[in-house]
Structures are given as structure tokens and as C-alpha cells.
ZANU-314794 format. One record per atom (N, C-alpha, C): residue number from 1; atom name; x, y, z. Coordinates in Angstrom, 1 decimal. Atoms other than C-alpha are relative to their C-alpha. Example, Ala and Ser with C-alpha at 12.3 -4.5 7.8 and 13.67 -1.06 7.14 Angstrom:
! residues 2
PT_1_N_0.9_-1.2_0.0
PT_1_CA_12.3_-4.5_7.8
PT_1_C_0.9_1.2_0.0
PT_2_N_-0.9_-1.1_0.0
PT_2_CA_13.7_-1.1_7.1
PT_2_C_-0.8_1.1_0.8
This chain:
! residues 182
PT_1_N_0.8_-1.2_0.0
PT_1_CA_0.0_0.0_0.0
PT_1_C_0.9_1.3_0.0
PT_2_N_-0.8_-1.5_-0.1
PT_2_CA_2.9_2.3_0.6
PT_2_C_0.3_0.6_-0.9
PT_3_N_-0.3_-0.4_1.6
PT_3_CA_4.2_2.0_-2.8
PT_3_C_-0.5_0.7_-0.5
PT_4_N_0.8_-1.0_0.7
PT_4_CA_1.3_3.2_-4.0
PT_4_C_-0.1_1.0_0.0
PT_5_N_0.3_-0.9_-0.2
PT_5_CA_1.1_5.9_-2.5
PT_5_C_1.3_0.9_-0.4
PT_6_N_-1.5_-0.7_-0.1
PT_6_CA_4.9_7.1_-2.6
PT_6_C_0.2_0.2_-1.8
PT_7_N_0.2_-0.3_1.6
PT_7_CA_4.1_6.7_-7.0
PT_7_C_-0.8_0.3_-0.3
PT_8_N_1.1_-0.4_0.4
PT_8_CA_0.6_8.1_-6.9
PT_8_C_1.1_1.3_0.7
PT_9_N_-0.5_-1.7_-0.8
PT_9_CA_2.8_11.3_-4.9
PT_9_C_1.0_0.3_-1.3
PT_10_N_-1.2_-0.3_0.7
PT_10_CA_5.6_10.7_-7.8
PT_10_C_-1.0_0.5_-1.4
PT_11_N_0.7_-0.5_1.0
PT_11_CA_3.2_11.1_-10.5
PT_11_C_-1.0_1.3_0.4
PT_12_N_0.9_-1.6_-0.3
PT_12_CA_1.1_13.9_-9.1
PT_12_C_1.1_1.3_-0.2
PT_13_N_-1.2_-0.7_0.3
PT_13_CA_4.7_15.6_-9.1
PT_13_C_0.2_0.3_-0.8
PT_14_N_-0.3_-0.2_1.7
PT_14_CA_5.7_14.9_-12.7
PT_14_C_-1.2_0.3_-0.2
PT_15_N_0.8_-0.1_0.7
PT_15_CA_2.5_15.8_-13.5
PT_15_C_-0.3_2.0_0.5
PT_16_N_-0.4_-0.7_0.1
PT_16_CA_2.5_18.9_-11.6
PT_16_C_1.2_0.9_-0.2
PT_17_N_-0.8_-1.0_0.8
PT_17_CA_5.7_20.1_-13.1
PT_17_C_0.0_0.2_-1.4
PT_18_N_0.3_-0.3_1.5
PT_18_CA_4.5_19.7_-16.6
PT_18_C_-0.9_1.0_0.0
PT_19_N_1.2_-0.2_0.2
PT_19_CA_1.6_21.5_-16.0
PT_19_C_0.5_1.7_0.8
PT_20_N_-1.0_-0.9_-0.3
PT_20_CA_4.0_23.8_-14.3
PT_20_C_0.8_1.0_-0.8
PT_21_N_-1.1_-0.4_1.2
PT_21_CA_6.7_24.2_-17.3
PT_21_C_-1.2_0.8_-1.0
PT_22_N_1.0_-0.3_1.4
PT_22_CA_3.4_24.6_-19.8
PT_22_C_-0.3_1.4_0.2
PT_23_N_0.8_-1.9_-0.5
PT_23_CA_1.9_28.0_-17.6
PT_23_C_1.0_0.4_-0.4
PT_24_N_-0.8_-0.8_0.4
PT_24_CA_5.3_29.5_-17.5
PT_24_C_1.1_-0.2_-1.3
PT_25_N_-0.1_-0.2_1.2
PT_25_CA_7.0_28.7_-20.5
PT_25_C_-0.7_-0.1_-1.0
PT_26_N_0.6_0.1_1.4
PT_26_CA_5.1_27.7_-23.2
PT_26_C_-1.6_0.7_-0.1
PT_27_N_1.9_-0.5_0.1
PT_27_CA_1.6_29.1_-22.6
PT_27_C_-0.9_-0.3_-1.2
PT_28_N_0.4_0.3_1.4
PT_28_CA_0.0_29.0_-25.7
PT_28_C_0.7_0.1_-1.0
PT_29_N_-1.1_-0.4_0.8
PT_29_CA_2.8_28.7_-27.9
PT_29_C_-0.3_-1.7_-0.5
PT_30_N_0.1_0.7_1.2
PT_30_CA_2.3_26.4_-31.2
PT_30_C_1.4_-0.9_0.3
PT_31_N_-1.2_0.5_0.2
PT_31_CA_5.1_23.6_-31.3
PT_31_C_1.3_0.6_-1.0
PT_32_N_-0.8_-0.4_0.9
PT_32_CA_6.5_25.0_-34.2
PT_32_C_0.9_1.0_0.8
PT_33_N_-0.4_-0.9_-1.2
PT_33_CA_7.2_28.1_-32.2
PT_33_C_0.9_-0.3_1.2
PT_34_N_-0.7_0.7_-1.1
PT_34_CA_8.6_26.5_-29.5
PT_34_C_1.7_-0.5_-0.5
PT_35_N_-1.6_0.2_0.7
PT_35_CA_11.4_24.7_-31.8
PT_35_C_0.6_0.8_-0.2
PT_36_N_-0.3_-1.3_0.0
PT_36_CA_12.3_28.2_-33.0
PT_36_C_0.2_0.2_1.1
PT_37_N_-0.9_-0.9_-1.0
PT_37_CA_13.1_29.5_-29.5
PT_37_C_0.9_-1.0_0.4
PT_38_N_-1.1_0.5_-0.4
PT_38_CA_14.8_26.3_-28.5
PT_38_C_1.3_0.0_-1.2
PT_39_N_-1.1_-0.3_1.0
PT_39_CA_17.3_26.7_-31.7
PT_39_C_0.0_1.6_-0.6
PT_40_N_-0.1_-1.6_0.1
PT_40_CA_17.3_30.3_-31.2
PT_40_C_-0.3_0.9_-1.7
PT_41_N_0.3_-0.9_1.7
PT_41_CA_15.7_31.3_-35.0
PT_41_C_-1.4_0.9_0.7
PT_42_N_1.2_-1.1_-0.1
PT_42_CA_12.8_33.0_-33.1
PT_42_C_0.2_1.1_0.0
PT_43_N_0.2_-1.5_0.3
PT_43_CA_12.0_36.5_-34.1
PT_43_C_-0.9_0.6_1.2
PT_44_N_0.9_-0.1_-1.4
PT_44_CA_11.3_37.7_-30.5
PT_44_C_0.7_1.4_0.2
PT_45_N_0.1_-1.2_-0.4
PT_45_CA_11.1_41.5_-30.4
PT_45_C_1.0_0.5_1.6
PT_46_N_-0.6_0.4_-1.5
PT_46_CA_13.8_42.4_-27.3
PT_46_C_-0.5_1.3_0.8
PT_47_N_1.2_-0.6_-0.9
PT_47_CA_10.8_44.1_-26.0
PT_47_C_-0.1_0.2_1.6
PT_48_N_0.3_0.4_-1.6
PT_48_CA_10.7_42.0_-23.1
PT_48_C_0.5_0.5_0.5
PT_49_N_-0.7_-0.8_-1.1
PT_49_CA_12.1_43.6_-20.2
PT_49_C_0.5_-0.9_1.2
PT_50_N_-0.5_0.4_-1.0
PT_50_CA_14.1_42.2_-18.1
PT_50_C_0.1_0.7_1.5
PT_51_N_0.1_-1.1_-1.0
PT_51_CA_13.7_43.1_-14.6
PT_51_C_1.2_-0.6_1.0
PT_52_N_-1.1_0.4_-0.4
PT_52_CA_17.0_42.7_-12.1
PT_52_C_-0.2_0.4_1.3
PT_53_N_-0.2_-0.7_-1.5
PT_53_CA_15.9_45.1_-9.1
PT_53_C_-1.0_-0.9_0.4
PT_54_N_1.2_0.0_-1.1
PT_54_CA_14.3_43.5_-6.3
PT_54_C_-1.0_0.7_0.3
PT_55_N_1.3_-0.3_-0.5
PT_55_CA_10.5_44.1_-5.6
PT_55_C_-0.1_1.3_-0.8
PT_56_N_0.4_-1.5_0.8
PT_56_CA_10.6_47.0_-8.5
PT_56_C_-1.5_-0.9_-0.4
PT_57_N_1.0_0.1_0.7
PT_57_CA_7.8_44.8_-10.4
PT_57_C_-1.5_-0.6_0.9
PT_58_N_0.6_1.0_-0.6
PT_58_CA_5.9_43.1_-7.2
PT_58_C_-0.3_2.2_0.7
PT_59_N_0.6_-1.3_-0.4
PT_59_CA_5.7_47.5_-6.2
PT_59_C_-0.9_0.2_-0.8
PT_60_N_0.6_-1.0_1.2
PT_60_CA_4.9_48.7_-9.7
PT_60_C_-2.0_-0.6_-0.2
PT_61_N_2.2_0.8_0.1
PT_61_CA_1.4_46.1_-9.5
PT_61_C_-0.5_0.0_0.6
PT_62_N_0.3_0.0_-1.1
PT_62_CA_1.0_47.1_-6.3
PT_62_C_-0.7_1.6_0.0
PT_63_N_0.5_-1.5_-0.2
PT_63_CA_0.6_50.8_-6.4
PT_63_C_0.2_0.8_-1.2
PT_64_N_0.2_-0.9_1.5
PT_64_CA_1.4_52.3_-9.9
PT_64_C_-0.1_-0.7_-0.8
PT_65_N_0.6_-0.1_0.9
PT_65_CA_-0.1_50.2_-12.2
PT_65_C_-0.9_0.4_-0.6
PT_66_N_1.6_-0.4_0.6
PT_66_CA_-3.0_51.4_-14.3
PT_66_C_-0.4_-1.2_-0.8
PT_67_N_1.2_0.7_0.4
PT_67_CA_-4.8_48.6_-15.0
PT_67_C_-0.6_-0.7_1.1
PT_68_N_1.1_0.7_-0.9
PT_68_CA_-7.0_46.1_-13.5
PT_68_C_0.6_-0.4_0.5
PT_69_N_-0.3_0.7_-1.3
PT_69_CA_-7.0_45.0_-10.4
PT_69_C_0.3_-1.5_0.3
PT_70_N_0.3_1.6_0.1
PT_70_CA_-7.8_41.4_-11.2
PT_70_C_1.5_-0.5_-0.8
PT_71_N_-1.2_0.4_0.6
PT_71_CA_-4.5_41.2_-13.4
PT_71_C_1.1_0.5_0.9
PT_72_N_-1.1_0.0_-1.2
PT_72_CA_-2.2_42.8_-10.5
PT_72_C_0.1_-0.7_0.7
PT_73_N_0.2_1.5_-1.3
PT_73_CA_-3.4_40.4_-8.1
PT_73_C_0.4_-1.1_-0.7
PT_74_N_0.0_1.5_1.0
PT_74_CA_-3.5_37.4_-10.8
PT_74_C_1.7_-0.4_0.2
PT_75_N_-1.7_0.2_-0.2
PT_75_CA_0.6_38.2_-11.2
PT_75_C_0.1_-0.5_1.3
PT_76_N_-0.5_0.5_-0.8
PT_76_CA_1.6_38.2_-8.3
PT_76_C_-0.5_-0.9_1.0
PT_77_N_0.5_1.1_-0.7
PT_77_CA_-0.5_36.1_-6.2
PT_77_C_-0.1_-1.4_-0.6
PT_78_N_-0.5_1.1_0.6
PT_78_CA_-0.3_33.5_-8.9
PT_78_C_1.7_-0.5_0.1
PT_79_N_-1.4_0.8_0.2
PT_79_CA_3.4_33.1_-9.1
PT_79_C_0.2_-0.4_1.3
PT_80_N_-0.2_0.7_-1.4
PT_80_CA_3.1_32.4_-5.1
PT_80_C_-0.9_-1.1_0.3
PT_81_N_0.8_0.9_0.3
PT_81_CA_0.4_30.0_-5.9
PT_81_C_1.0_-1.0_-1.0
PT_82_N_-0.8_1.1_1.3
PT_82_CA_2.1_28.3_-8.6
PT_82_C_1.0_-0.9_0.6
PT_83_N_-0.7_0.8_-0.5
PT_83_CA_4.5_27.2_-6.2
PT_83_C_-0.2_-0.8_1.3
PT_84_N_0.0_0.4_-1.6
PT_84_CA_3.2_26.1_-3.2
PT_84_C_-0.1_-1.6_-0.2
PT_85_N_0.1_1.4_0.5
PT_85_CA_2.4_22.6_-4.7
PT_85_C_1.7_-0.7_0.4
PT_86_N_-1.4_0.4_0.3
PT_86_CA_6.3_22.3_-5.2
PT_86_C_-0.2_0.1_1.8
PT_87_N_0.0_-0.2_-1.3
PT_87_CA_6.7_23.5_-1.2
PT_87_C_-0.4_-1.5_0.9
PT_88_N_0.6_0.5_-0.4
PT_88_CA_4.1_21.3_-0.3
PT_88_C_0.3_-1.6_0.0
PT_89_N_-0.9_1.8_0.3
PT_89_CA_5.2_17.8_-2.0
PT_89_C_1.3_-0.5_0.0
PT_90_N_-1.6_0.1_-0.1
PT_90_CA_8.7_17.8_-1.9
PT_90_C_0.5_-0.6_1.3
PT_91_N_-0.1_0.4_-1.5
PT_91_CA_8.8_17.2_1.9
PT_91_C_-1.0_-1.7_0.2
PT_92_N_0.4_1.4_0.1
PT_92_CA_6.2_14.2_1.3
PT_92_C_0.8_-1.2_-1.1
PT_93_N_-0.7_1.2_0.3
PT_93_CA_8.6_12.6_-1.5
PT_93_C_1.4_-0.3_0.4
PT_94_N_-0.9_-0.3_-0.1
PT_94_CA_11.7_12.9_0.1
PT_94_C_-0.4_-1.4_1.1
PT_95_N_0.1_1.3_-0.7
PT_95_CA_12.6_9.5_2.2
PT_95_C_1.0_0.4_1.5
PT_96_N_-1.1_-0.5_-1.3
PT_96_CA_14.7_11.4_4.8
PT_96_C_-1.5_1.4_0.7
PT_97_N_0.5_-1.5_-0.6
PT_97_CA_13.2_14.7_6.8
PT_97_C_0.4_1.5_-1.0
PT_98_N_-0.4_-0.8_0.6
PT_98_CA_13.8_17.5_4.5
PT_98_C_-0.7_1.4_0.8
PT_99_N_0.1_-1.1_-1.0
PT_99_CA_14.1_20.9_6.9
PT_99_C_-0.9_1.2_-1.0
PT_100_N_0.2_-1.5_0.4
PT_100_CA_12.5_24.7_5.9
PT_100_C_1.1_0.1_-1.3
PT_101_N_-0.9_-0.8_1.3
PT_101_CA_15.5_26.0_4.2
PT_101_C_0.5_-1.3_-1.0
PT_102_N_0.0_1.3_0.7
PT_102_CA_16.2_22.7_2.2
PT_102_C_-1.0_0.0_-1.4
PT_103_N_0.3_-0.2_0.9
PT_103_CA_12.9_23.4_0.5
PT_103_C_-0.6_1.5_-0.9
PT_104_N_-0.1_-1.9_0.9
PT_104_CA_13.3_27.3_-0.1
PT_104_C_1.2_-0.1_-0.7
PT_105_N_-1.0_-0.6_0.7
PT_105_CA_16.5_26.7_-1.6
PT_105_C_-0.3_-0.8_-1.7
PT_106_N_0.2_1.4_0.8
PT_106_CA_15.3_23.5_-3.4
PT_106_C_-1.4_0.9_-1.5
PT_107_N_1.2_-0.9_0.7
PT_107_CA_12.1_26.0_-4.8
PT_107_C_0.4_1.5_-0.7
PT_108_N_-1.3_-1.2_0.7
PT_108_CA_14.6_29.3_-5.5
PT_108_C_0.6_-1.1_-0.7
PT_109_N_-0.7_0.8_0.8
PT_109_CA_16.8_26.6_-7.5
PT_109_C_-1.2_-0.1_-1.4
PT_110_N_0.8_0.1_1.1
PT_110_CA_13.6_26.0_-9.7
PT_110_C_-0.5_0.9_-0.6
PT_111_N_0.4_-1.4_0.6
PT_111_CA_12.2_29.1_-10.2
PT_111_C_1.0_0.8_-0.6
PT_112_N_-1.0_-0.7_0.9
PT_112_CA_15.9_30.7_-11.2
PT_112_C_-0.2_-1.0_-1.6
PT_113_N_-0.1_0.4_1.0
PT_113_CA_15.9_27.3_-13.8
PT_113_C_-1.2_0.4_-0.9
PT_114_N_1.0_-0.6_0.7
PT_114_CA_12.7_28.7_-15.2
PT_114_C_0.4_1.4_-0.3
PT_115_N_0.3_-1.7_0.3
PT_115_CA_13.3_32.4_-15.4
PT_115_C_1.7_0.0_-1.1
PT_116_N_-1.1_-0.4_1.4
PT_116_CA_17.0_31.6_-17.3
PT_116_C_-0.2_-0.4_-0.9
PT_117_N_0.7_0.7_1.9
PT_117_CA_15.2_29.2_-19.9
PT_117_C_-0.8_1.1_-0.4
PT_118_N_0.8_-1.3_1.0
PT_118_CA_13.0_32.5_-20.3
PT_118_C_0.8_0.9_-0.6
PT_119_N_-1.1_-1.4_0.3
PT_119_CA_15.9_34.7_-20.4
PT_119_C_1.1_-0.7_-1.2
PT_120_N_-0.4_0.8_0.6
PT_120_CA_17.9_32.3_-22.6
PT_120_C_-0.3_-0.1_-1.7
PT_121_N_1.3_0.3_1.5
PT_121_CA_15.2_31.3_-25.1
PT_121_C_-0.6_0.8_-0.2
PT_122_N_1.4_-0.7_0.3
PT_122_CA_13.5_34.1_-25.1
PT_122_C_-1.7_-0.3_0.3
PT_123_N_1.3_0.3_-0.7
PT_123_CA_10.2_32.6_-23.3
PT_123_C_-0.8_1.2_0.3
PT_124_N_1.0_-1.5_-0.7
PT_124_CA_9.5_35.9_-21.9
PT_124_C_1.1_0.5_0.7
PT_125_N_-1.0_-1.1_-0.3
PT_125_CA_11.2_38.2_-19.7
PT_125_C_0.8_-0.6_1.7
PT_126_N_-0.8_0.8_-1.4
PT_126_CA_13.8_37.0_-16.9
PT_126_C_-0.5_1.5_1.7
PT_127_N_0.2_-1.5_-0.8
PT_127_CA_12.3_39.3_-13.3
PT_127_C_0.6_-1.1_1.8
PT_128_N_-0.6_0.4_-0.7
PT_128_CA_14.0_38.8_-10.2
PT_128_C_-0.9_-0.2_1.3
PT_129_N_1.2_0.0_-1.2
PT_129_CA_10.5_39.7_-8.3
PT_129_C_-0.9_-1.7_-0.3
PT_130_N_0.8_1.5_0.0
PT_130_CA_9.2_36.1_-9.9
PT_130_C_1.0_-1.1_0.9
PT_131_N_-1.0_0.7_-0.7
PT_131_CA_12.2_34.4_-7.9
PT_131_C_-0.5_0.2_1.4
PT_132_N_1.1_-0.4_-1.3
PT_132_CA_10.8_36.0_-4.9
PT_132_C_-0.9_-0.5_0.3
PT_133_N_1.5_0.6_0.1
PT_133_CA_7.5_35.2_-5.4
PT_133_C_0.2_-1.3_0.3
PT_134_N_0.1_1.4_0.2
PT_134_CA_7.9_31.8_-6.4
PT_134_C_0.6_-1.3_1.3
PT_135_N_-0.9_1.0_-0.7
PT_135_CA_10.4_30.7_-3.6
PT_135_C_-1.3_0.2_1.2
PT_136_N_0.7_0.0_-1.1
PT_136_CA_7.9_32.5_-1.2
PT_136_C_-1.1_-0.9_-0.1
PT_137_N_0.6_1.0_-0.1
PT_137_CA_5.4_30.4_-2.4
PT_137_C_0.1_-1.9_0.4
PT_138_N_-0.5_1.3_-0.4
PT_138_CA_7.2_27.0_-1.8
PT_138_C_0.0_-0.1_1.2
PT_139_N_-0.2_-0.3_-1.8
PT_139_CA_7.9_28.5_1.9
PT_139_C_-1.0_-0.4_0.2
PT_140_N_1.0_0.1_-0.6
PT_140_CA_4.2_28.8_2.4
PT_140_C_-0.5_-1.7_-0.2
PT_141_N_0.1_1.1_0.3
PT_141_CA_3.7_25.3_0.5
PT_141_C_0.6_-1.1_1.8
PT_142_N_-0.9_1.1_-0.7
PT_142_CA_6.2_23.6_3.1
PT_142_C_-0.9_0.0_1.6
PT_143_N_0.5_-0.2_-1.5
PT_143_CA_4.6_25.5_6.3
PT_143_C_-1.3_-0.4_-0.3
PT_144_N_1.2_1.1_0.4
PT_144_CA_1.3_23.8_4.6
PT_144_C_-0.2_-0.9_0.5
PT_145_N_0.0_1.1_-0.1
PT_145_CA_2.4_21.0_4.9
PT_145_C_0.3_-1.1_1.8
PT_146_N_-0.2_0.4_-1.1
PT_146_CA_3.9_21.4_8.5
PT_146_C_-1.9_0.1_0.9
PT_147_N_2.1_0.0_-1.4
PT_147_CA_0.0_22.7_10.0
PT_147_C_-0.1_-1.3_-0.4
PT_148_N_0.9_1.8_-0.2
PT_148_CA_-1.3_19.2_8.2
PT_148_C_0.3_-0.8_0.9
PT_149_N_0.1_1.0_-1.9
PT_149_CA_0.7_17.4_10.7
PT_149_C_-0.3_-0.1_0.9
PT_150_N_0.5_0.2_-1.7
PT_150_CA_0.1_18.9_14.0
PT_150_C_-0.7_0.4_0.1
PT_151_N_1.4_-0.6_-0.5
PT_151_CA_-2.5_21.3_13.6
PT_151_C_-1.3_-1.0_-0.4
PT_152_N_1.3_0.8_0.9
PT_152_CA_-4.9_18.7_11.3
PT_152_C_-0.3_-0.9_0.2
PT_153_N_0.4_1.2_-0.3
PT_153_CA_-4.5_15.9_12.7
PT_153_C_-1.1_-0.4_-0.1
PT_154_N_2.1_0.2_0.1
PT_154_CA_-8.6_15.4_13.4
PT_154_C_0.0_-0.3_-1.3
PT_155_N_0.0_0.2_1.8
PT_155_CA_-9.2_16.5_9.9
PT_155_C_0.5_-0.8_-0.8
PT_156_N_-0.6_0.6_1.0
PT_156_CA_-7.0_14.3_8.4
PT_156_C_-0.1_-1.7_-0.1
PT_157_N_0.9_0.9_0.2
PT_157_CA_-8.6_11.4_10.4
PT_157_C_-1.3_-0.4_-0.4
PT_158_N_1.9_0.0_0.3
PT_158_CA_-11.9_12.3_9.9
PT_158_C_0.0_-0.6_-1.7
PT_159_N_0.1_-0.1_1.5
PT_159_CA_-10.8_12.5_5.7
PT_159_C_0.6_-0.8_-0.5
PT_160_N_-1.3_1.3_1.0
PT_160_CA_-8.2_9.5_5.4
PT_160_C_-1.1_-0.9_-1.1
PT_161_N_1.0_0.8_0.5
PT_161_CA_-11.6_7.6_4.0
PT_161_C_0.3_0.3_-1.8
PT_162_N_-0.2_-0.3_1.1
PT_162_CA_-11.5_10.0_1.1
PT_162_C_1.3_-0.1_-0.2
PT_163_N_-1.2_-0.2_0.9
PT_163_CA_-7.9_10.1_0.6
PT_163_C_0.3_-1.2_-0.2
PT_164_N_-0.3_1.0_0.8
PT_164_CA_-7.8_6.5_0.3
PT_164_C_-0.8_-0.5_-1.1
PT_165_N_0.8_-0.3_1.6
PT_165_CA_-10.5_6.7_-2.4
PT_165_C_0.8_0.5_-1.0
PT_166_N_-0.5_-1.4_1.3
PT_166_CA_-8.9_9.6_-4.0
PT_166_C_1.6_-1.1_-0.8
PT_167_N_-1.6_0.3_0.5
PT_167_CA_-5.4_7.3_-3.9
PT_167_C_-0.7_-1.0_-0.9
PT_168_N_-0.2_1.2_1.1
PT_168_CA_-6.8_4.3_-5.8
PT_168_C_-0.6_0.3_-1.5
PT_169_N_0.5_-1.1_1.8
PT_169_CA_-8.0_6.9_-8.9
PT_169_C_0.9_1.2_0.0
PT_170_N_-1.1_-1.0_0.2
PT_170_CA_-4.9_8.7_-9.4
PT_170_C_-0.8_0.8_-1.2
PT_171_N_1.1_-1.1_1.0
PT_171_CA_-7.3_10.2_-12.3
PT_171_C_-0.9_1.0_0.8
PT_172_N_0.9_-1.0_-1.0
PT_172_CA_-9.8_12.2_-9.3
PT_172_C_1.3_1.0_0.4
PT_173_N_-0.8_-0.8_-0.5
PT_173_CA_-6.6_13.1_-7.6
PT_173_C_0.7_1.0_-0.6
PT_174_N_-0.7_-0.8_0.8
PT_174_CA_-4.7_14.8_-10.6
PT_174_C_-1.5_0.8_-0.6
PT_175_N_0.9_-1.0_0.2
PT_175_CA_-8.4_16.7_-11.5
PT_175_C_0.2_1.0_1.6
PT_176_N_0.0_-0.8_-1.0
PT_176_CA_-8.4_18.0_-7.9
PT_176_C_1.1_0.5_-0.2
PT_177_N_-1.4_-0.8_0.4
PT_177_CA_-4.7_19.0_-8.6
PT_177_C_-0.5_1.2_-0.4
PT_178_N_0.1_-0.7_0.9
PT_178_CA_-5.8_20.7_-11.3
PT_178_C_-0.8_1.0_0.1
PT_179_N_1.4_-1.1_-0.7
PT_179_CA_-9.3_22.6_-9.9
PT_179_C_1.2_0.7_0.9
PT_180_N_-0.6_-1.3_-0.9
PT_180_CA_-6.6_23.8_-7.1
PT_180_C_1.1_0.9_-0.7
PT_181_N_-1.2_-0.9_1.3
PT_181_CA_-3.8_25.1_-9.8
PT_181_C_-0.9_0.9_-0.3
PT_182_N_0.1_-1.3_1.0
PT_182_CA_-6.3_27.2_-11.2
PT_182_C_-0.3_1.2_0.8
């Protein structure tokens, strides 16, 4: 039974980092397209902006953008979302105890290899406030994961019923993934 569960965790993983890699690199981007930036023939306007200072672009959405509200928040409270999953599972597949800073460095490590394939390839724009973002979101991910042990306990006997349902249709469990990603 353990197995199962330690490869239904391994597949929800690989499954959330593809689903991961797809938001932030590729978004809607045509394969064709795609080959073109990985063999550098894409015609990508060097528009993008690279951002380098700390919390210039996590201010600028904060108090001097002029647009919507709903797309300031979306940024940045998405890219702290986007990672909490990473935070949160990482500490359940790991076969040792894996500490706090272990998986902030382990979630900054991922987020820089994402933001230099964008800066790289031209994916989009390399910002130093999505490294931020993203690690802080793993932090909150990890301290997630610590309340479920001591503060949840109850809860988590009251719900083992469902989670051993949910584990033997790894198909329910990766739609629930996916309803909480969005």
C-alpha cells in the first residue's frame, strides 16, 4: 500500500511540473514556435524587459499600475500559488526529513531554472520579483504541509476515507490538482 502511495505522490509531481513548465513557458505557444526559441531562429522583439531590481515589479502592481485590479493580483499572487504545490510535496517525497531551508532553496533553485530558460530562449522576460515570489510560495507550500501534521491531525482522520478513495484513482486526484492550480 505504501508504494502506491509514494508513486501516486511521484506522478502527481511529474504531473504537476509539466503543468508547471506549460503556464510558464510555453503558454500557448504552437510547437512550431517552440522549436524556433529552443534553436534560437525565433524573431522575439527584445521588448521584453528584463527586470533585475528587487521588488521594483511586485511595487509597480501594487501601487502604480493602471490597469485592472484582477490582473495585478492574478501576477503576483499567482506566481506564489504556482508554487506552493512544489513547497508542499517535496517534503512528502523525500525519504529522509527534509528541513524549511532545504525546501526554499530547493524552490529558488527551480524558479531561477525557469526564469533563465526564459531569459535564454526568449520565453519571456527574466524578473527577479518572480524568484521571490515563487520561492515564497514554496515556503508557504512547506509550512502547509507542516500545519497538516500537528495542527490537522482530526481532519485528516476524519478525511483518510477520502484520501484512500482519491489514492486508488490517481485520475480524481490529478483533476483535484488541477481545480486547485487554477
Amino acid at each position: 500500500m505504501r508504494g502506491f502511495k509514494r508513486i501516486g505522490l511521484y506522478g502527481i509531481f511529474i504531473i504537476y511540473l509539466l503543468i508547471l513548465t506549460n503556464l510558464i513557458l510555453f503558454k500557448s505557444m504552437p510547437i512550431e514556435e517552440m522549436k524556433n526559441h529552443f534553436t534560437f531562429q525565433a524573431e522575439v522583439p527584445f521588448w521584453l524587459e528584463h527586470n533585475v531590481i528587487p521588488f521594483k515589479t511586485i511595487l509597480f502592481y501594487l501601487f502604480f499600475a493602471d490597469m485592472n485590479v484582477m490582473i495585478r493580483v492574478e501576477n503576483i499572487v499567482g506566481n506564489i500559488i504556482a508554487f506552493m504545490p512544489f513547497g508542499f510535496l517535496l517534503p512528502l517525497l523525500m525519504k529522509r526529513n527534509i528541513n524549511f531551508k532545504s525546501v526554499v532553496m530547493a524552490t529558488f533553485c527551480l524558479s531561477l531554472l525557469y526564469e533563465l530558460t526564459q531569459l535564454i530562449f526568449s520565453f519571456g522576460s527574466f524578473d527577479v520579483d518572480d524568484l521571490i515570489l515563487n520561492t515564497l510560495g514554496g515556503a508557504l507550500g512547506y509550512v502547509t504541509s507542516n500545519v497538516k501534521q500537528y495542527a490537522l491531525i482530526p481532519f485528516i482522520s476524519m478525511v483518510k476515507g477520502l484520501l484512500l478513495s482519491i489514492q486508488s484513482s490517481p485520475f480524481l486526484l490529478f483533476i483535484l490538482c488541477i481545480f486547485l492550480l487554477q
